[in-house]
PQR file with spaces between the fields and no chain letter, atoms N, CA, C, O and H, PARSE charges and radii, in Angstrom:
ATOM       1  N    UNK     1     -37.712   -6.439    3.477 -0.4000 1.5000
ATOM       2  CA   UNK     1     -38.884   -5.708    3.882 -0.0000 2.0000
ATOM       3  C    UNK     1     -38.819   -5.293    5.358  0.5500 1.7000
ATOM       4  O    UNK     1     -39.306   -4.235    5.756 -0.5500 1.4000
ATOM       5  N    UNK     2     -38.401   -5.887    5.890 -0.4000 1.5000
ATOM       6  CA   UNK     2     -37.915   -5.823    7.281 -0.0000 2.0000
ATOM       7  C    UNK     2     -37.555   -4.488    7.757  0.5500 1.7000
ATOM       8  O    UNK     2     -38.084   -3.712    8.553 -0.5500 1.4000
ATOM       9  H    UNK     2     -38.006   -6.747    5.567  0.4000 1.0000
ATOM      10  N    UNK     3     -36.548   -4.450    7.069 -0.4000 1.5000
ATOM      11  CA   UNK     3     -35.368   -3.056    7.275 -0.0000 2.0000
ATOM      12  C    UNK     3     -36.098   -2.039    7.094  0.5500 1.7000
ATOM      13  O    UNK     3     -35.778   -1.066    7.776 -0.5500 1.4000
ATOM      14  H    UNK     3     -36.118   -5.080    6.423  0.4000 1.0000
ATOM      15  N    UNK     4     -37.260   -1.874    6.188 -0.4000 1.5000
ATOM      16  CA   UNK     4     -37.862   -0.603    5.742 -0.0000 2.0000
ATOM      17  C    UNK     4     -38.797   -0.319    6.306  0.5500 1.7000
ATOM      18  O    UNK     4     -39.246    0.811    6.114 -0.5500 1.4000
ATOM      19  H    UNK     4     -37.520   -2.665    5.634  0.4000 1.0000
ATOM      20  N    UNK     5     -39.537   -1.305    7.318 -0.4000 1.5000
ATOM      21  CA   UNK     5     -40.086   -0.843    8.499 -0.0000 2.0000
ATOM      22  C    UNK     5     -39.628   -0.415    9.609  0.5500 1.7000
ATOM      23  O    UNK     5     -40.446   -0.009   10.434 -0.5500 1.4000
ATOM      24  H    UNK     5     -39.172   -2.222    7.474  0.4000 1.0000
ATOM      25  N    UNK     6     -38.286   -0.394    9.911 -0.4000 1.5000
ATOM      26  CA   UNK     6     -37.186   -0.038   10.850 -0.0000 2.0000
ATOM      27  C    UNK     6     -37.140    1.352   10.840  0.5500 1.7000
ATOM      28  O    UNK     6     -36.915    1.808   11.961 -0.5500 1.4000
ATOM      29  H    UNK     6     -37.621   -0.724    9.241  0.4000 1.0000
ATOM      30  N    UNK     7     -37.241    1.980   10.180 -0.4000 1.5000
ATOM      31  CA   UNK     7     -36.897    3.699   10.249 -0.0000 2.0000
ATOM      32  C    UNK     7     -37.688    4.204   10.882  0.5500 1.7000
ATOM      33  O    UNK     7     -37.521    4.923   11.868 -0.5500 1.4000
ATOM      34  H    UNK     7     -37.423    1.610    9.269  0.4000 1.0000
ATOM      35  N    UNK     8     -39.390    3.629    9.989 -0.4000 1.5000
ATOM      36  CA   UNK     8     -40.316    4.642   10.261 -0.0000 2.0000
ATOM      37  C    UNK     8     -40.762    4.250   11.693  0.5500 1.7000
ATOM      38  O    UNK     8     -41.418    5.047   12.362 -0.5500 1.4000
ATOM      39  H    UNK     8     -39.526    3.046    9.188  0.4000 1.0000
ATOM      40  N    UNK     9     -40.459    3.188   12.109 -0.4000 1.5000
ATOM      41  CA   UNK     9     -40.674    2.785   13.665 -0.0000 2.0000
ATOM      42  C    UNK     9     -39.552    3.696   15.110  0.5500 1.7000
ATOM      43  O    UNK     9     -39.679    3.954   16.307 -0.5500 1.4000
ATOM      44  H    UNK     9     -39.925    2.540   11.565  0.4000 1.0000
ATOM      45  N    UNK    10     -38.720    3.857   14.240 -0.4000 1.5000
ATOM      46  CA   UNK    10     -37.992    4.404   15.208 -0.0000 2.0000
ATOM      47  C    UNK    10     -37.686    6.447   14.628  0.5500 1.7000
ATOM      48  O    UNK    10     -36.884    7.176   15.211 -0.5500 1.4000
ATOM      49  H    UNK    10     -38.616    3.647   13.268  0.4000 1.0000
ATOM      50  N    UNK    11     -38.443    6.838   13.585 -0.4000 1.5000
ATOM      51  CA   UNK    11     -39.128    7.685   13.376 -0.0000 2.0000
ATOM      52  C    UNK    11     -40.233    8.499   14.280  0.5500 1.7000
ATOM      53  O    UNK    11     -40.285    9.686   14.603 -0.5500 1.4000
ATOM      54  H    UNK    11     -39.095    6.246   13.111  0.4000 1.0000
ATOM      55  N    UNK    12     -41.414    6.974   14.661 -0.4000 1.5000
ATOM      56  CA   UNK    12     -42.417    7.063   15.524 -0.0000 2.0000
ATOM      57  C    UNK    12     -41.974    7.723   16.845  0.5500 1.7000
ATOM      58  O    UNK    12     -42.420    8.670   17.493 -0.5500 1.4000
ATOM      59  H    UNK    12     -41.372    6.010   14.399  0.4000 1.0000
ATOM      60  N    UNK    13     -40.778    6.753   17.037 -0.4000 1.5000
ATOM      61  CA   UNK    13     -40.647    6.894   18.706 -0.0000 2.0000
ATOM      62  C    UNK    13     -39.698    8.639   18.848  0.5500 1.7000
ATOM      63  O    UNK    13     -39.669    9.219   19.934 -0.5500 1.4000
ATOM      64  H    UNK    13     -40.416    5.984   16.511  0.4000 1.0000
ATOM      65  N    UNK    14     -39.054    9.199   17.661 -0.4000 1.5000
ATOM      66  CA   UNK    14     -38.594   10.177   18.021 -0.0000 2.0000
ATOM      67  C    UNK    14     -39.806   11.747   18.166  0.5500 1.7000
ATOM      68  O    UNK    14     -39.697   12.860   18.681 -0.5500 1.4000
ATOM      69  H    UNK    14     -39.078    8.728   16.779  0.4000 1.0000
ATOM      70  N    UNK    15     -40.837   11.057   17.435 -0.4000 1.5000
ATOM      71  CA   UNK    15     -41.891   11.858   17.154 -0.0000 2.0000
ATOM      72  C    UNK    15     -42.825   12.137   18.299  0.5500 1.7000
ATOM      73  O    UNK    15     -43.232   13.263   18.585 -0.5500 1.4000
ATOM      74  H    UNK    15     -40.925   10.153   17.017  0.4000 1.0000
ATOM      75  N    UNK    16     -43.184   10.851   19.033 -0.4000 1.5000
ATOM      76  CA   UNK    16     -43.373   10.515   20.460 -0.0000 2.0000
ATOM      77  C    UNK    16     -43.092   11.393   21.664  0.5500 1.7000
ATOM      78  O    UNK    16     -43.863   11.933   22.457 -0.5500 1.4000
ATOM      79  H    UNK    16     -42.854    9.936   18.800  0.4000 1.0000
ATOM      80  N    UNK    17     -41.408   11.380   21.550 -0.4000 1.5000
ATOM      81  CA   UNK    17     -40.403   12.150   22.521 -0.0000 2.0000
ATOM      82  C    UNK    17     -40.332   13.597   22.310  0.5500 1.7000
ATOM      83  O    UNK    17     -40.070   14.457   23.151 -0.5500 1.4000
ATOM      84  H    UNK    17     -40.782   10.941   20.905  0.4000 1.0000
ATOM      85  N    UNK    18     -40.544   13.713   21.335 -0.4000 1.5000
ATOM      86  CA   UNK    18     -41.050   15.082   20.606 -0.0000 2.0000
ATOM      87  C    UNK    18     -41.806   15.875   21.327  0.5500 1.7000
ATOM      88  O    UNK    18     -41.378   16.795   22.024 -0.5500 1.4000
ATOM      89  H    UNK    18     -40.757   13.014   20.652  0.4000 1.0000
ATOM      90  N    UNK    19     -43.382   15.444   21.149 -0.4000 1.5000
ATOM      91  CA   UNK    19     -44.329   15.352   21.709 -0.0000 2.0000
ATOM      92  C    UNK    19     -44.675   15.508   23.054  0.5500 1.7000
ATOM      93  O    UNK    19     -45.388   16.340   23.616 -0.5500 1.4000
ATOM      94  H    UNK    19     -43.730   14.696   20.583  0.4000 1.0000
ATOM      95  N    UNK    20     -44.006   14.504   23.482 -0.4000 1.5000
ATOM      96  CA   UNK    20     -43.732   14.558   25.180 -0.0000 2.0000
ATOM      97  C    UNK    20     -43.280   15.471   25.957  0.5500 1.7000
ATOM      98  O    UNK    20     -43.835   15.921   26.959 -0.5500 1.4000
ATOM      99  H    UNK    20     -43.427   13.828   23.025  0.4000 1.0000
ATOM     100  N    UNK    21     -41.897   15.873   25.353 -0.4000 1.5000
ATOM     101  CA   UNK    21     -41.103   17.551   25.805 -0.0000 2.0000
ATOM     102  C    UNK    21     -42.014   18.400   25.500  0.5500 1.7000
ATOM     103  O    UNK    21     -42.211   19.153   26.453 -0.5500 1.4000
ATOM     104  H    UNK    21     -41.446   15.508   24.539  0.4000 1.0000
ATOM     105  N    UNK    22     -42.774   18.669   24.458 -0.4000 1.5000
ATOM     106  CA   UNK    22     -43.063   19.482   23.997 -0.0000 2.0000
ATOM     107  C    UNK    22     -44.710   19.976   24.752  0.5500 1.7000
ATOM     108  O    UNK    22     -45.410   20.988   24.723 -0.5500 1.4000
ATOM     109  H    UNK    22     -42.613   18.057   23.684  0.4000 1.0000
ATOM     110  N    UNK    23     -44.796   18.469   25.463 -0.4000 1.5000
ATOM     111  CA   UNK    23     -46.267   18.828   26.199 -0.0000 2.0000
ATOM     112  C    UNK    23     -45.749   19.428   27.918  0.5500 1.7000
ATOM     113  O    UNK    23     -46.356   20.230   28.628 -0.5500 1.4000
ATOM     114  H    UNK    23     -44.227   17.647   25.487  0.4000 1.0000
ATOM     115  N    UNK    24     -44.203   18.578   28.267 -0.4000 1.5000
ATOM     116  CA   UNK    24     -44.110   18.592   29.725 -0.0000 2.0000
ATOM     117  C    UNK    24     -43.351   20.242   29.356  0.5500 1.7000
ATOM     118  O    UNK    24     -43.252   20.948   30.360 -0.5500 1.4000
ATOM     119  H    UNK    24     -43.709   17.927   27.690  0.4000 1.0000
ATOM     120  N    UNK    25     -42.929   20.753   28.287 -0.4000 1.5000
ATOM     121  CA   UNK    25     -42.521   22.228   28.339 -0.0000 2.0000
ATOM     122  C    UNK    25     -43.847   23.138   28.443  0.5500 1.7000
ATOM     123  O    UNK    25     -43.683   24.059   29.243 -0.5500 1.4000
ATOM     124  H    UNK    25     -43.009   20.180   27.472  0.4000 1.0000
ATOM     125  N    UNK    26     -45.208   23.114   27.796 -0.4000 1.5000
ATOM     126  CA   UNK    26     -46.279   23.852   27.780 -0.0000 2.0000
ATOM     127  C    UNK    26     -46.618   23.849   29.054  0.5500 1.7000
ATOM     128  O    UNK    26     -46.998   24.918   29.533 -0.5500 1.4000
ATOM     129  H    UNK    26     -45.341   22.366   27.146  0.4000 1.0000
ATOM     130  N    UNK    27     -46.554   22.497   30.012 -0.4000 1.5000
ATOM     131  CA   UNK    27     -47.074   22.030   31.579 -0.0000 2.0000
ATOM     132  C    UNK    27     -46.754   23.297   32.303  0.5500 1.7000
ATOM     133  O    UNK    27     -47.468   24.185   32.770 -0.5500 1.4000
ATOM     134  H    UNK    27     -46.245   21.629   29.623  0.4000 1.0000
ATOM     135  N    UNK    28     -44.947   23.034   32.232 -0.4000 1.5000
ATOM     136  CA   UNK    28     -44.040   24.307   32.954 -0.0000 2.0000
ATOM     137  C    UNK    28     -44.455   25.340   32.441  0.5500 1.7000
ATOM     138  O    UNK    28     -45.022   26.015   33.300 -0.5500 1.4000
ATOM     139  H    UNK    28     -44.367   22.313   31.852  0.4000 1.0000
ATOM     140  N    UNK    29     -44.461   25.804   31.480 -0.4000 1.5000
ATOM     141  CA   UNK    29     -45.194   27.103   31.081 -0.0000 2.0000
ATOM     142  C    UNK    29     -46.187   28.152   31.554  0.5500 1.7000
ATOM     143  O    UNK    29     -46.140   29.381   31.618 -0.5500 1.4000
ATOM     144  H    UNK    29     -44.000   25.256   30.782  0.4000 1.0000
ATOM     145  N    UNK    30     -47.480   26.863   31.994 -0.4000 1.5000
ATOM     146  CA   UNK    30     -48.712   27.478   32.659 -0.0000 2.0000
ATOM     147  C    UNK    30     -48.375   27.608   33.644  0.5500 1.7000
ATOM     148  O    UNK    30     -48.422   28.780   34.018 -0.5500 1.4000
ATOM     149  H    UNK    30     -47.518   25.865   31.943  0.4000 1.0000
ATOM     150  N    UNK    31     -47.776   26.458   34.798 -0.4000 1.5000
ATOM     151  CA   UNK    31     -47.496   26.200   36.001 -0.0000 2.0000
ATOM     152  C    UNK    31     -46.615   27.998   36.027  0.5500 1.7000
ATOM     153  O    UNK    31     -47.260   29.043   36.107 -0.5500 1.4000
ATOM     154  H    UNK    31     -47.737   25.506   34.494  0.4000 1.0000
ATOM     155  N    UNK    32     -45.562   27.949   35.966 -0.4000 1.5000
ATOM     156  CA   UNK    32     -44.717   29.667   36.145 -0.0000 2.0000
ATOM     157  C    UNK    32     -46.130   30.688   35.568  0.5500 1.7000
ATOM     158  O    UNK    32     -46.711   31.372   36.411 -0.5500 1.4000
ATOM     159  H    UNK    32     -45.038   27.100   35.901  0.4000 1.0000
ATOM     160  N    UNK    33     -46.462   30.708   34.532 -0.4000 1.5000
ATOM     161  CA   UNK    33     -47.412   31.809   34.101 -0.0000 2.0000
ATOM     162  C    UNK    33     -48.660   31.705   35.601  0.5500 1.7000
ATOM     163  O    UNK    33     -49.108   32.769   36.028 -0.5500 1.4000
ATOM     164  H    UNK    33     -45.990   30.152   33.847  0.4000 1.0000
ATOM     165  N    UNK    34     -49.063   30.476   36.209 -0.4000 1.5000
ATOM     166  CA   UNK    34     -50.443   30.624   37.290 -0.0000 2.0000
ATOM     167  C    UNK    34     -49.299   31.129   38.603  0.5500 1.7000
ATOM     168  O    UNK    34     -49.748   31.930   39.423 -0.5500 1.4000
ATOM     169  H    UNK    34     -48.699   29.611   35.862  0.4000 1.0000
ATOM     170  N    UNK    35     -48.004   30.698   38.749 -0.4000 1.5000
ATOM     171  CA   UNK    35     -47.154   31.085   39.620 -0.0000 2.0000
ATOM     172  C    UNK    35     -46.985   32.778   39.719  0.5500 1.7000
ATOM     173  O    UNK    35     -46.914   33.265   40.848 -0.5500 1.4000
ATOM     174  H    UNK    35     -47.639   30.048   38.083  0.4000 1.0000
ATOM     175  N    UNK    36     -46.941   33.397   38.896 -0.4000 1.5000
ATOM     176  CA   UNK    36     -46.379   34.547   38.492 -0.0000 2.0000
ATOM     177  C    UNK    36     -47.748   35.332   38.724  0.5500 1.7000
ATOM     178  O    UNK    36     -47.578   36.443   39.225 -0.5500 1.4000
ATOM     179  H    UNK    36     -46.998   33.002   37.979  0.4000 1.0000
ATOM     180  N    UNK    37     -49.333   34.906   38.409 -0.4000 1.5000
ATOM     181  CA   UNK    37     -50.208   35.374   38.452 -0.0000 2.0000
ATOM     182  C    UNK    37     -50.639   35.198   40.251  0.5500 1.7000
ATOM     183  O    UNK    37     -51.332   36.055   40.798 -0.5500 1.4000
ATOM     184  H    UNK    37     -49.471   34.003   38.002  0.4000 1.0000
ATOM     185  N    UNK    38     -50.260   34.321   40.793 -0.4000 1.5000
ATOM     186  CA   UNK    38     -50.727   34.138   42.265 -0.0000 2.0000
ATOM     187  C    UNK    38     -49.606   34.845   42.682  0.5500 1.7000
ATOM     188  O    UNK    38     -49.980   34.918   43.852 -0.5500 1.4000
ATOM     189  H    UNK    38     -49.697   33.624   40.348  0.4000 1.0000
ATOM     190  N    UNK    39     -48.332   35.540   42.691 -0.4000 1.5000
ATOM     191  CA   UNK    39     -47.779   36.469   43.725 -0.0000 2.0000
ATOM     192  C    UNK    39     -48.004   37.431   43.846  0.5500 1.7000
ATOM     193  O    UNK    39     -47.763   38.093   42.837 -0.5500 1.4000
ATOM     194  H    UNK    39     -48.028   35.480   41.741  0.4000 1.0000
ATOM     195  N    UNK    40     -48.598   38.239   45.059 -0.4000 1.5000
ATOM     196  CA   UNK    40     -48.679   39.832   45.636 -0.0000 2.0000
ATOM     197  C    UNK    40     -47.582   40.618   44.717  0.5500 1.7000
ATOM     198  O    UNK    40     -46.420   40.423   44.358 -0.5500 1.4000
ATOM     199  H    UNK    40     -48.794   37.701   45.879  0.4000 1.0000
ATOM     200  N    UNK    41     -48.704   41.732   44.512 -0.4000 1.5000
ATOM     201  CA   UNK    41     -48.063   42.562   43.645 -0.0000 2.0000
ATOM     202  C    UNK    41     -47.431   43.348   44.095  0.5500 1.7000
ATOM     203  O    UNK    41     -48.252   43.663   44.956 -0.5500 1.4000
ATOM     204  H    UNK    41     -49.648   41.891   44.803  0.4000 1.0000
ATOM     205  N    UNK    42     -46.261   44.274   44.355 -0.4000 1.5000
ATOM     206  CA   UNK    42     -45.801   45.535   44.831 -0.0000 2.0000
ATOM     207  C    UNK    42     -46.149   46.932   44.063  0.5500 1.7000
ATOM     208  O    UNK    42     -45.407   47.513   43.271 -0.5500 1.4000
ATOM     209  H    UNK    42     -45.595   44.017   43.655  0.4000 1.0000
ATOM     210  N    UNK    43     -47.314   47.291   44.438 -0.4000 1.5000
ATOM     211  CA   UNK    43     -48.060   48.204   43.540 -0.0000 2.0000
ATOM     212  C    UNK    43     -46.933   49.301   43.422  0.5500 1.7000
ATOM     213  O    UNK    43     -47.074   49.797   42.304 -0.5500 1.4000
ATOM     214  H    UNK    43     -47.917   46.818   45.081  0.4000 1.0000
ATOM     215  N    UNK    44     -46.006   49.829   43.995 -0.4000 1.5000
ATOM     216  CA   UNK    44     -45.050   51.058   43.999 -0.0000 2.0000
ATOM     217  C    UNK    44     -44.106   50.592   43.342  0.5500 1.7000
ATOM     218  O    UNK    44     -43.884   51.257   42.330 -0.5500 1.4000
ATOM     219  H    UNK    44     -45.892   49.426   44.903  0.4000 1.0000
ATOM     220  N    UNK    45     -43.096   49.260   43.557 -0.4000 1.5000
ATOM     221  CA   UNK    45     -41.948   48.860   43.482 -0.0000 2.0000
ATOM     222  C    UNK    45     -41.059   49.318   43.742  0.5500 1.7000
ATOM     223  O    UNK    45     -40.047   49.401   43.047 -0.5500 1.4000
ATOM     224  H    UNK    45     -43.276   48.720   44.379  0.4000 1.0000
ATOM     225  N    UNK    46     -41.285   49.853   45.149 -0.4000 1.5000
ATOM     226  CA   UNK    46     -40.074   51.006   45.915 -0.0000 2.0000
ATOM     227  C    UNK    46     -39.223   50.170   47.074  0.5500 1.7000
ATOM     228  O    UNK    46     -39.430   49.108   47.661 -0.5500 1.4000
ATOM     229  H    UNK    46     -42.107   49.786   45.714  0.4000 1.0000
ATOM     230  N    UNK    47     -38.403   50.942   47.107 -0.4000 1.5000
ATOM     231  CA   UNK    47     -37.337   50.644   47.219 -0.0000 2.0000
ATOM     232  C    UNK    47     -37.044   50.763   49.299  0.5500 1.7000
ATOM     233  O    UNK    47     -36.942   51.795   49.962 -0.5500 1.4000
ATOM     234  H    UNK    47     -38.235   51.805   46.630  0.4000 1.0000
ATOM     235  N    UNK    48     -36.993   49.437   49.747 -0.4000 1.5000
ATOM     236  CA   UNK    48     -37.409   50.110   51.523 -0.0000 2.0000
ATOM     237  C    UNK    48     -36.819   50.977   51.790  0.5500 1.7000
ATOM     238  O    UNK    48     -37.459   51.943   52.206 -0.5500 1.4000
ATOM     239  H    UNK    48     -37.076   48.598   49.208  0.4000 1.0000
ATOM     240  N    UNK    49     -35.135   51.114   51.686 -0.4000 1.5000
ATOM     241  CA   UNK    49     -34.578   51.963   52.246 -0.0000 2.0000
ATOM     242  C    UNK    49     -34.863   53.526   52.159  0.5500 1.7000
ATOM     243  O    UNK    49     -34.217   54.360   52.794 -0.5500 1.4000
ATOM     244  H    UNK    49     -34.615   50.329   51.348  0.4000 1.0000
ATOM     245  N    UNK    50     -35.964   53.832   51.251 -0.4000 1.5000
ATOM     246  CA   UNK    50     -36.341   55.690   50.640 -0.0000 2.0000
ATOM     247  C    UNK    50     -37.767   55.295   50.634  0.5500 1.7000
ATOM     248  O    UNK    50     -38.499   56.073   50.022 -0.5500 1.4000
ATOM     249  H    UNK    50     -36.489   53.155   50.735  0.4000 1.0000
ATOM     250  N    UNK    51     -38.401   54.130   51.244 -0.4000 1.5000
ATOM     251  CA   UNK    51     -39.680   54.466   51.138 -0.0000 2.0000
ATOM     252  C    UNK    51     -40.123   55.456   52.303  0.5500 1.7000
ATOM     253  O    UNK    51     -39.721   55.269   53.451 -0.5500 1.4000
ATOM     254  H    UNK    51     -37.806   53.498   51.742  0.4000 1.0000
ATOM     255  N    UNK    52     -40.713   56.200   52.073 -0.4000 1.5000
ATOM     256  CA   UNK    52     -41.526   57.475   52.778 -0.0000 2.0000
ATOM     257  C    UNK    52     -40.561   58.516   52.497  0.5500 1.7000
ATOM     258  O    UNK    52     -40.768   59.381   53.347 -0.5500 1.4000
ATOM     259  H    UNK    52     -41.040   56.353   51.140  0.4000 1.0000
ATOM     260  N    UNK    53     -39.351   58.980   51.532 -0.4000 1.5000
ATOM     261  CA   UNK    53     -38.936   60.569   51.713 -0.0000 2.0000
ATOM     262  C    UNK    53     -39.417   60.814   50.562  0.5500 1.7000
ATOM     263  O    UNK    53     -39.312   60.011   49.634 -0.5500 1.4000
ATOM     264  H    UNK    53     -39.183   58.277   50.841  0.4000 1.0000
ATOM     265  N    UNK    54     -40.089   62.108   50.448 -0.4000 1.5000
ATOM     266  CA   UNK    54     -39.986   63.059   49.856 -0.0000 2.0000
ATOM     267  C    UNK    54     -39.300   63.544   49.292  0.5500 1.7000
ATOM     268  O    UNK    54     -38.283   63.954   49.851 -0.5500 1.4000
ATOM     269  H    UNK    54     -40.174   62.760   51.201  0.4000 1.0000
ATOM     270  N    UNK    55     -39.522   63.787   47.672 -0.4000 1.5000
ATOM     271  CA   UNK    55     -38.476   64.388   47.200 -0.0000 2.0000
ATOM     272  C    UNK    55     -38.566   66.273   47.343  0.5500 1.7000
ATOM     273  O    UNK    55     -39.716   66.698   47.448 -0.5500 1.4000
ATOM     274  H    UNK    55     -40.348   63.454   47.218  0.4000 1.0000
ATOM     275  N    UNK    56     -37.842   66.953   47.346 -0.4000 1.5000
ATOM     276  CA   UNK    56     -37.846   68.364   47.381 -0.0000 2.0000
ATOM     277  C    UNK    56     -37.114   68.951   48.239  0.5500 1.7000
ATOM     278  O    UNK    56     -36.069   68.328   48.426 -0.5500 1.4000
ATOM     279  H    UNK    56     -36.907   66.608   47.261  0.4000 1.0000
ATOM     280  N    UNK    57     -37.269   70.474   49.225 -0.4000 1.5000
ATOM     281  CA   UNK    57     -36.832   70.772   49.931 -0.0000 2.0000
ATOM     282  C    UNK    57     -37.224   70.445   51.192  0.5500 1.7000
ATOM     283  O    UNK    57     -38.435   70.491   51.406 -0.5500 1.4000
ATOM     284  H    UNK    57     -38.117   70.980   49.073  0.4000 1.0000
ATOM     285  N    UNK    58     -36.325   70.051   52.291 -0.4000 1.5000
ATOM     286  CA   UNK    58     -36.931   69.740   53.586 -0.0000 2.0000
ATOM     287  C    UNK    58     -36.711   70.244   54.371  0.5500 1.7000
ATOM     288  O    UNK    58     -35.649   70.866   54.364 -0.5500 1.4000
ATOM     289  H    UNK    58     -35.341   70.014   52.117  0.4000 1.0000
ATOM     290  N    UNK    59     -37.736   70.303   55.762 -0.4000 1.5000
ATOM     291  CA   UNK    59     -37.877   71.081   56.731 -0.0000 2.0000
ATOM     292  C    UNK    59     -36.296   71.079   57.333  0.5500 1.7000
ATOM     293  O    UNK    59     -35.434   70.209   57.211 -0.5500 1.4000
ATOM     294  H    UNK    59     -38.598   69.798   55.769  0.4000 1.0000
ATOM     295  N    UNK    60     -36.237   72.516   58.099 -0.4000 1.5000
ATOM     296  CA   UNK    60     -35.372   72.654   58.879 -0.0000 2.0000
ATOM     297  C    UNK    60     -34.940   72.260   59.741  0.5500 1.7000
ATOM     298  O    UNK    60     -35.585   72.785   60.648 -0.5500 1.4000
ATOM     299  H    UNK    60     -36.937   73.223   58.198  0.4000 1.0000
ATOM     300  N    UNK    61     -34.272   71.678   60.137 -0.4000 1.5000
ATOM     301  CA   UNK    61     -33.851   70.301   61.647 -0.0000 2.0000
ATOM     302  C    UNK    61     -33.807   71.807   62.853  0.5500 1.7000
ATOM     303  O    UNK    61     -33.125   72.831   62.831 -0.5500 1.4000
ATOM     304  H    UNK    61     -33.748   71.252   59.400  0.4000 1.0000
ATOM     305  N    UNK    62     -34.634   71.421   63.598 -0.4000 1.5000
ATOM     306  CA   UNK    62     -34.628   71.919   64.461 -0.0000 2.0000
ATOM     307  C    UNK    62     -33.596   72.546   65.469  0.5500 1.7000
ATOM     308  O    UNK    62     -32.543   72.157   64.965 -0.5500 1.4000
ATOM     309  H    UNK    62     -35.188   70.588   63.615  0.4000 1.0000
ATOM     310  N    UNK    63     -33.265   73.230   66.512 -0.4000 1.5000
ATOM     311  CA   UNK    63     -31.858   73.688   67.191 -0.0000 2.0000
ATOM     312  C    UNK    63     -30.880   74.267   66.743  0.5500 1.7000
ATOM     313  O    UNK    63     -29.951   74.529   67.508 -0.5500 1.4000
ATOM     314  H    UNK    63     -34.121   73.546   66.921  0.4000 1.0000
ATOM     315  N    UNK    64     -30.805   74.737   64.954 -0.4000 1.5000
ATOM     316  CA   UNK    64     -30.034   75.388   64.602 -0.0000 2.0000
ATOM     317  C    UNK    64     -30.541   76.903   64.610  0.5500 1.7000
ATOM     318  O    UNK    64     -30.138   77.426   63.571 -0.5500 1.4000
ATOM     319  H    UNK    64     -31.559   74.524   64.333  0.4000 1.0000
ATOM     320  N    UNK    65     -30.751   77.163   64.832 -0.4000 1.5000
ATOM     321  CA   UNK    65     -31.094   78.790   65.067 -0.0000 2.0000
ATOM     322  C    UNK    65     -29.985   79.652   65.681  0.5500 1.7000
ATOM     323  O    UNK    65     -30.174   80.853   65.879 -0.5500 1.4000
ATOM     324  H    UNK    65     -31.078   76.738   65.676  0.4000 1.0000
């Protein structure tokens, strides 16, 4: 009788560990999802080096005349 309480006991404990990952993975989850929600947004997502040109034709550089 012994033995056949042995499984489901160590059944328990894998069910447990289960459980456990499965709560400290949801933890990380929110934690990155409230992370991701608290960083400044880059409303453009441009790029520094071309932020401010214009695309099209541009003025004439001056002194060539």
């Amino acid at each position: 009788m012994g033995s056949k309480d042995r499984p489901s006991f160590s059944k328990r404990q894998k069910e447990q560990a289960r459980q456990a990952a499965r709560k400290k993975k949801d933890e990380r989850r929110e934690l990155r999802k409230s992370e991701r929600n608290d960083r400044p947004k880059d409303d453009l997502h441009e790029d520094p080096d071309i932020a401010g040109i214009v695309p099209g034709p541009q003025p004439m550089p001056s002194g060539d005349d």
